[in-house]
C-alpha positions in Angstrom: 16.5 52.1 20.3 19.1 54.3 18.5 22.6 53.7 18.9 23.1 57.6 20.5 20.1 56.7 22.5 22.6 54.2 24.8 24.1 56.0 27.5 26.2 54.4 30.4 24.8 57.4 32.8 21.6 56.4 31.6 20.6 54.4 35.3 17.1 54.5 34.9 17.1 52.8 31.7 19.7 50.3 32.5 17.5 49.4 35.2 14.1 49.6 34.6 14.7 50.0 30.6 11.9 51.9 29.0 8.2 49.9 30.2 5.8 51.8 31.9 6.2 51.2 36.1 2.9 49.4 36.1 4.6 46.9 33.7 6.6 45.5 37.3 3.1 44.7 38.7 2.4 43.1 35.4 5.1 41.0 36.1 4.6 39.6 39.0 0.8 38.0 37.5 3.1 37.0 34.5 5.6 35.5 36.8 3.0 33.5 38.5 1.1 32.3 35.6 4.4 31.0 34.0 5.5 29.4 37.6 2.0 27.6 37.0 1.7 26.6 33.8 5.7 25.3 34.6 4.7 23.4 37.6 1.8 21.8 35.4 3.8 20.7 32.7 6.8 19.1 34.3 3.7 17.1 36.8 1.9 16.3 33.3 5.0 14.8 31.7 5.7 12.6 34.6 8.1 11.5 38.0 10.8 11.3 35.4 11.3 15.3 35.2 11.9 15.1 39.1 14.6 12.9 38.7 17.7 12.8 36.8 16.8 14.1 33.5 17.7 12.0 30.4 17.7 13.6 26.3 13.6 14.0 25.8 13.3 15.8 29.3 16.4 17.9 28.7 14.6 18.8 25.2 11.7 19.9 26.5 12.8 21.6 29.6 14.7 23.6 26.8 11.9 24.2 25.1 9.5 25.4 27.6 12.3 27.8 29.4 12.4 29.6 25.6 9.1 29.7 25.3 8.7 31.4 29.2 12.0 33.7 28.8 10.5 36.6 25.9 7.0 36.4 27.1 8.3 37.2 31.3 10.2 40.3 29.5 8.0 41.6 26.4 5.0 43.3 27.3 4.1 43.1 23.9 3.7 39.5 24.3 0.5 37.5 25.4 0.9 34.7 27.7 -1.2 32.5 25.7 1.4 31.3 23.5 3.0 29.7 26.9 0.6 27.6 27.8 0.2 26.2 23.6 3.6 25.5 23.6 3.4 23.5 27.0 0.6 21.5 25.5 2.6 20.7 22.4 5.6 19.7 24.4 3.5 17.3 27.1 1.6 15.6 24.2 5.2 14.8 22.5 6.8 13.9 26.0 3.8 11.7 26.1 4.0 9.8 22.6 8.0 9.3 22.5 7.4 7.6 26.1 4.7 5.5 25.2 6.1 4.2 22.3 9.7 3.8 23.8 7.4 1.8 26.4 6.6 -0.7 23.5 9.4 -0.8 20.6 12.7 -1.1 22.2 14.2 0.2 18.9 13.0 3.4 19.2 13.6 3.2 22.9 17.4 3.3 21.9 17.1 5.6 19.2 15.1 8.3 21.5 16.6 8.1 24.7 20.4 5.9 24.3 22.0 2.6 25.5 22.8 1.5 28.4 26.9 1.2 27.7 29.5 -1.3 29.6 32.5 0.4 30.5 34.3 -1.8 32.8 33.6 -5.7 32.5 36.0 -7.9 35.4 38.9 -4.9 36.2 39.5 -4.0 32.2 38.1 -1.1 30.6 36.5 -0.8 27.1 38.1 1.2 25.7 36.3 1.3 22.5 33.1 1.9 24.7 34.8 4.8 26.5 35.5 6.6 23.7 31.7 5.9 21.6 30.3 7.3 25.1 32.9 10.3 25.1 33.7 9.5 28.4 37.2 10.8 29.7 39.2 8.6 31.6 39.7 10.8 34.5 36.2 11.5 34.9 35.4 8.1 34.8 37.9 7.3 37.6 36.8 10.2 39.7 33.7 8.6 39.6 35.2 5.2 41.1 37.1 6.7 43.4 33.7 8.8 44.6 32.5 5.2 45.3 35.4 3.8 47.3 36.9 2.2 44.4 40.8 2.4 44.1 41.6 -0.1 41.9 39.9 -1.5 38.9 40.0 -5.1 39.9 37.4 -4.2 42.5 35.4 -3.7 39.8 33.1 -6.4 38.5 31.0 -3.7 36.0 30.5 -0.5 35.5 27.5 0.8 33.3 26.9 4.3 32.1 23.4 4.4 32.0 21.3 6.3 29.2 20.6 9.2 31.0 24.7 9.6 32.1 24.3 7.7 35.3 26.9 5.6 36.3 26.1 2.0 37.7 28.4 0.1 39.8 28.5 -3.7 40.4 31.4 -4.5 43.1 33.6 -7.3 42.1 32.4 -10.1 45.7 36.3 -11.8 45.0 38.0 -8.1 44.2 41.6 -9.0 42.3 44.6 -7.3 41.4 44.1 -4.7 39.0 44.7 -1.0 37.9 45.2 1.5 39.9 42.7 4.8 39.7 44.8 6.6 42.6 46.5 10.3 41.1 49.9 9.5 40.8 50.9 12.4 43.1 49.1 11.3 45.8 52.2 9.4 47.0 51.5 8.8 50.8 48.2 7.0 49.7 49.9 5.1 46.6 52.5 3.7 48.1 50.4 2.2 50.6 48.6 0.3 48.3 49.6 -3.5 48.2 51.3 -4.6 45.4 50.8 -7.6 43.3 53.9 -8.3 42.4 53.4 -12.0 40.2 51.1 -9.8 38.0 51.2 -6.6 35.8 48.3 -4.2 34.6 48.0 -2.7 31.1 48.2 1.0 31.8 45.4 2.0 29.1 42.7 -0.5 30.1 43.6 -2.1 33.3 44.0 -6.1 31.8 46.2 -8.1 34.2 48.8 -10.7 33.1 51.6 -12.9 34.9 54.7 -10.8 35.0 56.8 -13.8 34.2 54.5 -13.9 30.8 54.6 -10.1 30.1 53.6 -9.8 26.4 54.7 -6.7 24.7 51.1 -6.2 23.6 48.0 -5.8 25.7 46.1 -8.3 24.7 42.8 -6.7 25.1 43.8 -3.0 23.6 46.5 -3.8 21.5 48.8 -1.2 23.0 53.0 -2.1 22.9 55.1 -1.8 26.4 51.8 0.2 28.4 52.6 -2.0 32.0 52.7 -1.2 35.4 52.2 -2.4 38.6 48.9 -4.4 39.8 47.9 -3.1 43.1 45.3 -5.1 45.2 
């Protein structure tokens, strides 16, 4: 199409563009082909693709949905090419999780590690930051589980996929608080340790009457607050 071609009172155009009408009934057999060869894949590549979806299922989910976007739109485009490309994809799905199922090494290459983030009320820090994991987003998460404090947490593991796995502390103890700071009512109802003091980075707990001026899990100078239980 030719740049003087392009017309804004051009309605037709912009909404039918320039196919043939019995293109639209075309469309709908494309449509239903591709809704099929779709269902077909994501059932031949397993329960996994129902679920949430981890890196090899978000790969070929991106796959197939470029392969299906031109081919929907393009009359000049055969369907055929749809249903290779869904074979390719299904036979790699297949492979990388059969041998994931047998070397463990590749299992962590391919797909992740399962990563500790919270280990008995202190955060790893180091962790956190290898998973990219903001802090707030982590605590939203807590508090989306009834958590707020992190000495009510006994561990936390972000899962391969991004899933978050919670183990409840059974003797909760004093510990960080996750609360916003401007909730104030809800704060400063919160009981208060007050023999012990958390490091404000990663949560570690120490007697206030032997306050270092070091965390000595992060390494971070004069970062204490209150321990709230």
């Amino acid at each position: 199409m030719e740049k003087q071609d392009i017309q804004l009172s051009d309605v037709s155009r912009i909404l039918f563009g320039e196919v043939p009408g019995v293109f639209y009934i075309e469309v709908v057999f494309r449509i239903a082909v591709i809704y099929l060869v779709l269902m077909i894949s994501m059932r031949g590549m397993g329960k996994r693709m129902a679920s949430q979806l981890g890196r090899n299922e978000m790969a070929a989910m991106v796959s197939l949905a470029a392969a299906i976007g031109v081919p929907l739109q393009d009359p000049a485009r055969g369907l055929l090419p749809i249903v290779i490309i869904a074979v390719v994809v299904i036979f790699f799905q297949h492979a990388i999780a059969k041998k994931a199922a047998t070397d463990q090494r590749f299992e962590s290459i391919s797909q992740g590690n399962v990563a500790l983030i919270v280990s008995d009320g202190v955060l790893d820090l180091k962790q956190l930051a290898r998973s990219r994991l903001a802090k707030g987003r982590l605590f939203a998460q807590l508090r989306s589980s009834q958590i707020t404090h992190l000495g009510m947490v006994e561990r936390l593991f972000l899962e391969a996929n991004g899933t978050f796995s919670l183990k409840r502390s059974p003797d909760p103890k004093a510990g960080l608080s996750i609360m916003p700071s401007w909730d104030e009512e809800f704060v400063g109802s919160m009981k208060i340790d007050f023999a012990l003091v958390a490091c404000a980075r990663c949560g570690k707990t120490v007697t206030k009457d032997q306050q270092p001026l070091t965390c000595p899990n992060c390494h971070q100078a004069n970062e204490w607050t209150k321990a709230v239980r």
